[in-house]
N, C-alpha and C positions, 0 to 999 in steps of 0.2 A: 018894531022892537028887535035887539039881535036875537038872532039865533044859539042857543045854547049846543054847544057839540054834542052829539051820541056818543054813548062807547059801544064799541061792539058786546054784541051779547058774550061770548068766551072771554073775551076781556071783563065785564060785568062779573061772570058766573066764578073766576081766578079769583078774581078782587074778595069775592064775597067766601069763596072758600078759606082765601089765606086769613079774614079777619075772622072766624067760626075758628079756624085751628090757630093763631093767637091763642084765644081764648081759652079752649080749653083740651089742647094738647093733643089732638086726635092722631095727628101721624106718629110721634112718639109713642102712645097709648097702643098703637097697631105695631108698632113694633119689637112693642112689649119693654117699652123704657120708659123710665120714670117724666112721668108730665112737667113740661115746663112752670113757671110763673105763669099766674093770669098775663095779657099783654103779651107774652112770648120775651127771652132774652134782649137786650140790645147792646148786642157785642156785632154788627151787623163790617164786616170788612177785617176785623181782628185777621184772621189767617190768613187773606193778602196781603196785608202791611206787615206781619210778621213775615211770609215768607220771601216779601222783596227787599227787604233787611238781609234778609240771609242771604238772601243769592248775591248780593251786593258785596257781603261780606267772606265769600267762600276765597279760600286762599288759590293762588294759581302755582301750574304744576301739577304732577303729578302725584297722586293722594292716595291713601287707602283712607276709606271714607265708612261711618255707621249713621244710620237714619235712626233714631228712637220714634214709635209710632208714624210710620212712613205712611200708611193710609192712600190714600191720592195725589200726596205734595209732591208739588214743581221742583222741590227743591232736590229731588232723587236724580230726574231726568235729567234738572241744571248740572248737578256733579256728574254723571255719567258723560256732559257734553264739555265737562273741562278734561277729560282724561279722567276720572276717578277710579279706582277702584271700589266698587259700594256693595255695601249689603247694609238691609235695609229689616228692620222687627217691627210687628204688629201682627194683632190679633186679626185684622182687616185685610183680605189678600187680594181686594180688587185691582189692586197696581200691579198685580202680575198677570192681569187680563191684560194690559195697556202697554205696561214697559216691559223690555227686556234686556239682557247685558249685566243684571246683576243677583247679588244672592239674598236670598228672602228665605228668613228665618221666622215659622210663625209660632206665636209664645209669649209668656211673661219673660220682660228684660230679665227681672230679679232675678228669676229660676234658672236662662239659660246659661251655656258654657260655649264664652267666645274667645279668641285668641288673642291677646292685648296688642297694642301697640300699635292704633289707629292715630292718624294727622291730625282728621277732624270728626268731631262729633256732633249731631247733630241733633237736637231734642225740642221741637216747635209744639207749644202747647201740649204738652203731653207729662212731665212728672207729676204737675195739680194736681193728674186724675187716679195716681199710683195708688194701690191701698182704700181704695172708697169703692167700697159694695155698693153692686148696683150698675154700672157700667162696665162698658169694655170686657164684662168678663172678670174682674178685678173681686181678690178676696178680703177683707177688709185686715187693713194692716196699718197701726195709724204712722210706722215712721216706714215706711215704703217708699218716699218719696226720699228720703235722707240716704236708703239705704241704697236707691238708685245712685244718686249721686256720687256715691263714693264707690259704687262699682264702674260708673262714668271715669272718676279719676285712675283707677287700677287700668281703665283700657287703654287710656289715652296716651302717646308717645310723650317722649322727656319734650318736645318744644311742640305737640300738636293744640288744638283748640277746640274749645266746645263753642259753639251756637245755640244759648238757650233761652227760650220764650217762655214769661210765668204771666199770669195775673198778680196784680200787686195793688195792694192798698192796706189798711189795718187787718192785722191779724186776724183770719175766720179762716171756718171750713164749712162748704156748704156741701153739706151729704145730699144726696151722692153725686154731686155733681162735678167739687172742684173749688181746692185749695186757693187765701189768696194770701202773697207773700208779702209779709210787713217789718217790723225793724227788730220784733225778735224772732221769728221764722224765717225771714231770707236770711243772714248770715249763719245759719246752721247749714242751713242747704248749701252756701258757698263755702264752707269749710272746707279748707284745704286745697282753694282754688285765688289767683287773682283775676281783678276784674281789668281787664285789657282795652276793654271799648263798652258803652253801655248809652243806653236809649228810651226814655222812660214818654208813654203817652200817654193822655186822659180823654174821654169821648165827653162829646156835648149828649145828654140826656134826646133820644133819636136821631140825631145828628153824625158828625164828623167827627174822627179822630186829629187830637193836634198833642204836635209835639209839646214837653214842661217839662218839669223839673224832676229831681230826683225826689224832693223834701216832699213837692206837692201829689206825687203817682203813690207815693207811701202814705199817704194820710189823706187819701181818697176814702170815704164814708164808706161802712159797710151796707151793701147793697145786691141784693141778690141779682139784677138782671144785668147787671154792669160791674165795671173794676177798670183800674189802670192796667197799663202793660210794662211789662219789664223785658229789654234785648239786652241781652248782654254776652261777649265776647269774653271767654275766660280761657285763664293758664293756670296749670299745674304750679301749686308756689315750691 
């Protein structure tokens, strides 16, 4: 009869850890944030494929550049490696363990005071999470995310560009974890802005993200451990 492969035992013991916190949230729980779903999210590749959109789409030249929720993304180092000028906000300062060359302001966007008249802007998964106690630090504010937005457009030069990554599907908010944008929520949030380039994805249920449609990323089912995505490249109208 064949032989069935072994796994090694720390390959076993991983295995068996990561399906125990699936379940019932232990690392968030230790870190004192709120527990995922039973099963855990499956948004599993969302912020690589958002941040290889953006890198994609960063203008060339030289830029004075803003990161909203800069965190650990590629996409800081990528602008410092085109020429940028960057300063980068968030609550999270481990990217100035790692990079250097730019200015790291740590803060709520809404509260601080920045200089206007940035190229590009850059906001990768981050306005969902504005105004939802519970996260980040965040004090609960329901139009936070509207009110970023149009401080987004105050900063932004007469022909510069935002880079912005949302969830999207029907209308919800799922406290406290994260806004998702539908057909009367997202054109509030683009008030005041046109849409220049834009990219809408849907995930297979544990699976693979694939490119669709506009009609079809908006009217994705409300569903707490998933959602569409929304890229979109926008201008000051």
């Amino acid at each position: 009869m064949p032989t069935v492969p072994s796994i090694p035992i720390g390959q076993a013991i991983g295995q068996f850890a990561k399906r125990v916190d699936s379940n019932f949230g232990i690392r968030a729980w230790l870190r004192g944030e709120p527990r995922p779903p039973k099963g855990g999210f499956d948004l599993a590749g969302e912020k690589i494929i958002d941040w290889g959109w953006i890198c994609v789409n960063l203008p060339e030249g030289r830029k004075r550049a803003l990161e909203i929720g800069c965190g650990e993304s590629p996409v800081l180092p990528a602008m410092l490696a085109r020429g940028y000028e960057v300063t980068g906000v968030d609550f999270d300062t481990r990217i100035t363990q790692e990079v250097s060359g730019f200015t790291f302001i740590h803060g709520d966007f809404n509260q601080l005071q920045l200089q206007p008249a940035f190229d590009v802007i850059v906001a990768c998964s981050a306005i969902e999470h504005f105004g939802l106690e519970g996260r980040y630090g965040s004090t609960y504010a329901p139009d936070a995310d509207l009110k970023a937005m149009q401080k987004i457009r105050s900063l932004l030069s007469y022909d510069g560009v935002v880079l912005l990554t949302v969830p999207v599907g029907i209308d919800t908010v799922h406290k406290p974890w994260h806004r998702v944008y539908g057909r009367e929520r997202l054109p509030q949030l683009l008030e005041g802005f046109e849409v220049e380039k834009a990219r809408f994805l849907a995930k297979q249920p544990r699976g693979p993200w694939y490119e669709t449609s506009a009609n079809e990323a908006l009217d994705h089912p409300i569903v707490l451990e998933r959602y569409a995505l929304g890229e979109l490249m926008l201008k000051r109208k």
